[in-house]
C-alpha positions in Angstrom: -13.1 -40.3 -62.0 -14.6 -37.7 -59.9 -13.6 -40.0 -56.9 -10.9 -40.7 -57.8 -9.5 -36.4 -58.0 -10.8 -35.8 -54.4 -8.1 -37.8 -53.2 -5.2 -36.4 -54.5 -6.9 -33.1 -53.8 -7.1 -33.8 -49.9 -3.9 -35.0 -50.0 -2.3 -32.2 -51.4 -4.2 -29.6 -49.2 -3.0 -31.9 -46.3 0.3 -31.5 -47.2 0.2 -27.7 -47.9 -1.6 -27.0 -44.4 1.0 -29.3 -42.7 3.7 -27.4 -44.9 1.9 -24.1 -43.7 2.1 -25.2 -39.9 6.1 -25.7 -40.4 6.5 -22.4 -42.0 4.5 -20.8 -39.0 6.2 -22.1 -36.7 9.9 -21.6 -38.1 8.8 -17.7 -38.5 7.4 -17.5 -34.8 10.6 -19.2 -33.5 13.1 -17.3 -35.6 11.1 -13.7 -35.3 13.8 -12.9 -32.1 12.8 -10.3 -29.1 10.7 -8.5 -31.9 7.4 -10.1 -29.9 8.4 -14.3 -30.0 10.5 -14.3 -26.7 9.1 -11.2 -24.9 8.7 -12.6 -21.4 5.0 -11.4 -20.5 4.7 -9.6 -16.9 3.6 -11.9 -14.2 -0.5 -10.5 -13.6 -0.9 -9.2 -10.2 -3.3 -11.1 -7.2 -6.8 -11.0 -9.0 -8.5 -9.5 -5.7 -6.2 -7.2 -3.2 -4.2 -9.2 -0.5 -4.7 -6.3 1.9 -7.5 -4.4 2.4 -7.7 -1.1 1.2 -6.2 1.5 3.0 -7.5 2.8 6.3 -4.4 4.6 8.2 -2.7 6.3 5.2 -1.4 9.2 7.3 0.2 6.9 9.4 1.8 4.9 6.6 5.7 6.7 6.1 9.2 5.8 5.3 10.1 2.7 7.6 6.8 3.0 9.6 6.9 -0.7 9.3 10.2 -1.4 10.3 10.2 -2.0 14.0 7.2 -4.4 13.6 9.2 -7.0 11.1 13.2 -5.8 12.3 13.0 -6.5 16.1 16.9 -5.9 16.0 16.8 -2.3 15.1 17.0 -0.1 17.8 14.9 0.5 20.1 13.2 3.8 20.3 15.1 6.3 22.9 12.3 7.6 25.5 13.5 11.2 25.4 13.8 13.6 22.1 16.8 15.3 24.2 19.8 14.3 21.8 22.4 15.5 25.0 20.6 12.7 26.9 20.2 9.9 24.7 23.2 9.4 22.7 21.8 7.4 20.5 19.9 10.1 18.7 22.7 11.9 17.6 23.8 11.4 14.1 26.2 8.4 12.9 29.4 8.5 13.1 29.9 9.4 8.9 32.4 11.0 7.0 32.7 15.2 8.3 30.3 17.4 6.6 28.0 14.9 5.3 24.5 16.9 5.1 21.8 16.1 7.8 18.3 15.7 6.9 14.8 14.4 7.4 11.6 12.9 5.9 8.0 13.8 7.3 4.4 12.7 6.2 0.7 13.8 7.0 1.5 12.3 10.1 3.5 15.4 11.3 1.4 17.7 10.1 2.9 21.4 10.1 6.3 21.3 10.1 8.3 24.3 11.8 11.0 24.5 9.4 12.9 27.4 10.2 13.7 25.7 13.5 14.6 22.4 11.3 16.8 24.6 9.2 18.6 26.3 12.0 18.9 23.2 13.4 21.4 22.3 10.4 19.2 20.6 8.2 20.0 20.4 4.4 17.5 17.8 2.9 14.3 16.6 3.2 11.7 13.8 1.7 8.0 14.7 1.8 5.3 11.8 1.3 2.9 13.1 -1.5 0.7 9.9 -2.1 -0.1 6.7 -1.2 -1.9 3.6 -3.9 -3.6 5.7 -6.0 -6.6 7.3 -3.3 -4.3 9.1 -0.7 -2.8 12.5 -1.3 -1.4 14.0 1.9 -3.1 17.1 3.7 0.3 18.4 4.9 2.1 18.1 1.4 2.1 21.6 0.4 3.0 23.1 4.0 6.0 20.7 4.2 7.0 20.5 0.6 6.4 24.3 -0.4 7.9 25.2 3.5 11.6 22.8 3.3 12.4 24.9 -0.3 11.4 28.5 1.5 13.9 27.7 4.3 16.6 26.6 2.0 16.2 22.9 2.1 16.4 21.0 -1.1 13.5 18.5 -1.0 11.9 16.2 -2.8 8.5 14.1 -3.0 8.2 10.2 -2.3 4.7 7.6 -3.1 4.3 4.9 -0.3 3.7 1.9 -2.3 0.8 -0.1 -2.3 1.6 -3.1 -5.2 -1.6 -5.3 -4.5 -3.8 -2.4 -5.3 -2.8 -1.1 -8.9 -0.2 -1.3 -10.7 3.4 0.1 -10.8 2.5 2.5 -13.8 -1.1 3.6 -12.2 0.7 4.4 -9.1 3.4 6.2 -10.8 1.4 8.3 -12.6 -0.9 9.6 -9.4 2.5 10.1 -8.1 3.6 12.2 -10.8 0.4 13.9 -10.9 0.1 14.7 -7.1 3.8 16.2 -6.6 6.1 13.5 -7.2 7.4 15.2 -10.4 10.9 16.4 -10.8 13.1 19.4 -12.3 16.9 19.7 -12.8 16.7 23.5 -10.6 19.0 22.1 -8.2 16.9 22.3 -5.5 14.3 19.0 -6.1 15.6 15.5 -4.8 14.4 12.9 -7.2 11.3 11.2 -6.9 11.0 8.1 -4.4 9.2 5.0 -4.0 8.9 3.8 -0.8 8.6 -0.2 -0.9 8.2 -2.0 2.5 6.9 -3.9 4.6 2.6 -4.4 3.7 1.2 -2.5 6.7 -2.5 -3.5 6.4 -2.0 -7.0 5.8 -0.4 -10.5 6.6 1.9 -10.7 4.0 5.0 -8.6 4.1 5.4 -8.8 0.5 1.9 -7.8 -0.3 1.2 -11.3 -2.0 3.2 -11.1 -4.7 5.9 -13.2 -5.4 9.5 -11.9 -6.2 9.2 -12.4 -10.0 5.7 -10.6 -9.5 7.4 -7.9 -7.1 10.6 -7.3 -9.4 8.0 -6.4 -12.5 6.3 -4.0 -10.3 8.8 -2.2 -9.3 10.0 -2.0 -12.7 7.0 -0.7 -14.2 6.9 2.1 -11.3 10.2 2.8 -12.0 10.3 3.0 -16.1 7.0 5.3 -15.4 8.6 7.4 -13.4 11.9 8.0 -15.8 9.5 8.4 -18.7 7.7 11.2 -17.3 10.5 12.9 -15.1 13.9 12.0 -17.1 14.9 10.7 -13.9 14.7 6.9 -11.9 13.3 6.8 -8.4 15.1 6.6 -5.3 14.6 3.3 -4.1 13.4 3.6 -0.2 13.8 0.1 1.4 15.6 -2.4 3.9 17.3 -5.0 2.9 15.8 -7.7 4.6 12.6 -6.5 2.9 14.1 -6.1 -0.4 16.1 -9.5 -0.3 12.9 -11.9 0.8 10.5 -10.0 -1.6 12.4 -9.8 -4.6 14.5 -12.8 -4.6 17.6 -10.4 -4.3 17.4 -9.0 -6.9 20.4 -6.9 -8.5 19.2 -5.1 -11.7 18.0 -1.9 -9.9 21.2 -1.1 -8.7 22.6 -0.1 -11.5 19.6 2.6 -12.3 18.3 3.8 -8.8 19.7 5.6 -5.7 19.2 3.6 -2.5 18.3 5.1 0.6 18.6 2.5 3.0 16.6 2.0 6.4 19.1 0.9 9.2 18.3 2.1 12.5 22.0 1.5 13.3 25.4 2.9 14.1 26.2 1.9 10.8 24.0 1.3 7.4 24.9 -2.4 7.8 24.4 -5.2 5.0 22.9 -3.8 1.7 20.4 -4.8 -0.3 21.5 -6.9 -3.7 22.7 -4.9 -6.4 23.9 -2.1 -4.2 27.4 -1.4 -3.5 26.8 1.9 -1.7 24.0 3.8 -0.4 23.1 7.2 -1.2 20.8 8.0 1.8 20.4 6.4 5.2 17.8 6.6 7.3 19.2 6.1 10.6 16.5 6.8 13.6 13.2 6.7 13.7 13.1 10.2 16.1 15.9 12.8 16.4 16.1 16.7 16.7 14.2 16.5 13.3 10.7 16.1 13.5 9.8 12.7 11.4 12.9 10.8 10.7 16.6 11.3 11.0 18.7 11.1 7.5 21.9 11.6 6.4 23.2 11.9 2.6 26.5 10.0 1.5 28.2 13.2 0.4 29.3 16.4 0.7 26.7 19.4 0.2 28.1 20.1 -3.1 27.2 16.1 -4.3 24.2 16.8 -2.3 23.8 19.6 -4.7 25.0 17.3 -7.9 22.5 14.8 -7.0 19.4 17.2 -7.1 20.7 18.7 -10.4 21.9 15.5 -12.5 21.4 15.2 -16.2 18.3 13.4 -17.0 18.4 10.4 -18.0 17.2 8.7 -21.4 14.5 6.3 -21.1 15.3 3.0 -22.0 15.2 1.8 -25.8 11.7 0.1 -26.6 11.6 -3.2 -28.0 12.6 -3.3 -31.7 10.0 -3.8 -34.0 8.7 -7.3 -34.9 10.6 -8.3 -38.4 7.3 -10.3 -39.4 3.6 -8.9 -38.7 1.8 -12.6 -37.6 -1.3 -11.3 -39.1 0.6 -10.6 -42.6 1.9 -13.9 -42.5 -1.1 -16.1 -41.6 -3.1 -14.1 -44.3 -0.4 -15.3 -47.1 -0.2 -18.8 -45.8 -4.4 -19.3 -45.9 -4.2 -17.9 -49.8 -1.2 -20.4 -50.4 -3.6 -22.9 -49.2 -6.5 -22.1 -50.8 -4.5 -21.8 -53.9 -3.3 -24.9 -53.7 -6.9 -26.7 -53.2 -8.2 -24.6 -56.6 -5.2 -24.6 -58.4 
């Protein structure tokens, strides 16, 4: 007789676990974005693809450019704008604002001159990875406002060393912050070419490179209210993140183009908002022009914060909850 129980017994727990397993299943499938199809961030290179930094204060807004973009070009031999027509600005819409972006690399900055030379903006590098701050940044940042200039604080990206948050947050914390005072650019990430090793895209694929820049980016309009600036060229931006359009729809592009013209742009961009046009001009550091008038110059500096995006809705089933009540169904259904 005893024998003769066990068996139905088995068979009935067999039939509640495999009863149990469908029920799992049918509530992981059906439990929506809540946690179920969350796509999970592709992990970054397990060990750096380039080596740590070494030249940060030579590292600046299209500082790789001429090394990967033979066609920009070339670099005039004399700083006299009278002699080298190519130095002047592009030929753009009357009255758009003239400006510049400098690093540790130029060191002090004589901005009175830059001012009276008629410019109206400037980018300042503030960090680099999550290791560099740069020596000039208070000299050049502190100096453009004094003189009149509304400026505004960019982070060279480094996306094989940390992660887009960790580098958003050293940005934030080293100068990159922002405030609606109408004389602050927003903050800028600077994304190009890897200058320290053989891969321009810093080993990371464009799935890999697209969540990067994302988590960067969502830092950054957590903390400040506002999205980056996206710095970049489009060849770089179209080879190293498949061409990807999302971002144009959130961030300002300033585009590199050493040109007469800001030329193709990258994916998901139908107009630029800077341009970086020459790599040397009557500026010191680089020549840059806004896509405006002063007064959208002004706009720009001073626009309404934006809301950070929505989090995820809440899981409609806790997995914990429901494997809990599942192991006592089973169990009830061994003693019952």
């Amino acid at each position: 007789m005893r024998r003769s129980l066990r068996r139905p017994l088995r068979h009935r727990a067999a039939s509640v676990l495999a009863g149990c397993t469908v029920i799992a299943t049918g509530l992981t499938l059906s439990a929506g974005p809540g946690w179920a199809s969350l796509p999970s961030t592709p992990p970054l290179p397990t060990t750096p693809v380039s080596a740590p930094p070494s030249h940060p204060d030579t590292d600046h807004l299209g500082s790789t450019i001429r090394a990967h973009e033979p066609a920009a070009k070339p670099t005039p031999t004399t700083p006299d704008r009278s002699a080298t027509p190519n130095l002047g600005p592009p030929v753009v819409a009357g009255g758009q604002p003239q400006g510049l972006d400098v690093s540790g690399y130029q060191g002090t900055v004589d901005w009175p001159t830059v001012a009276a030379n008629g410019a109206q903006f400037a980018y300042v590098k503030a960090t680099e990875g999550t290791g560099y701050l740069n020596p000039s940044f208070a000299q050049q940042y502190n100096g453009s406002a004094i003189t009149g200039l509304i400026r505004g604080a960019y982070h060279f990206a480094l996306p094989d060393q940390a992660s887009g948050a960790d580098q958003a947050n050293y940005f934030i914390d080293n100068g990159g912050g922002w405030s609606a005072d109408g004389r602050t650019l927003p903050p800028m990430l600077d994304i190009e070419y890897d200058p320290y090793g053989p891969d321009i895209c810093y080993g990371l694929n464009p799935t890999q490179m697209s969540a990067w820049i994302t988590d960067f980016s969502t830092t950054v309009n957590t903390r400040t209210g506002r999205f980056p600036t996206i710095y970049t060229t489009t060849n770089w931006w179209n080879t190293c993140t498949g061409a990807n359009p999302t971002f144009g729809a959130t961030n300002p592009l300033f585009i590199a183009h050493y040109n007469t013209t800001p030329g193709p742009l990258p994916a998901g961009w139908s107009s630029q908002t800077l341009w970086q046009y020459s790599d040397t001009g009557i500026y010191p550091g680089d020549q840059d022009t806004f896509n405006g008038s002063a007064t959208q110059l002004s706009t720009f500096a001073t626009a309404t914060p934006t809301t950070p995006p929505t989090p995820p809705p809440a899981p409609p089933y806790n997995l914990g909850t429901v494997f809990a009540l599942l192991l006592a169904l089973f169990l009830l259904a061994i003693f019952h």
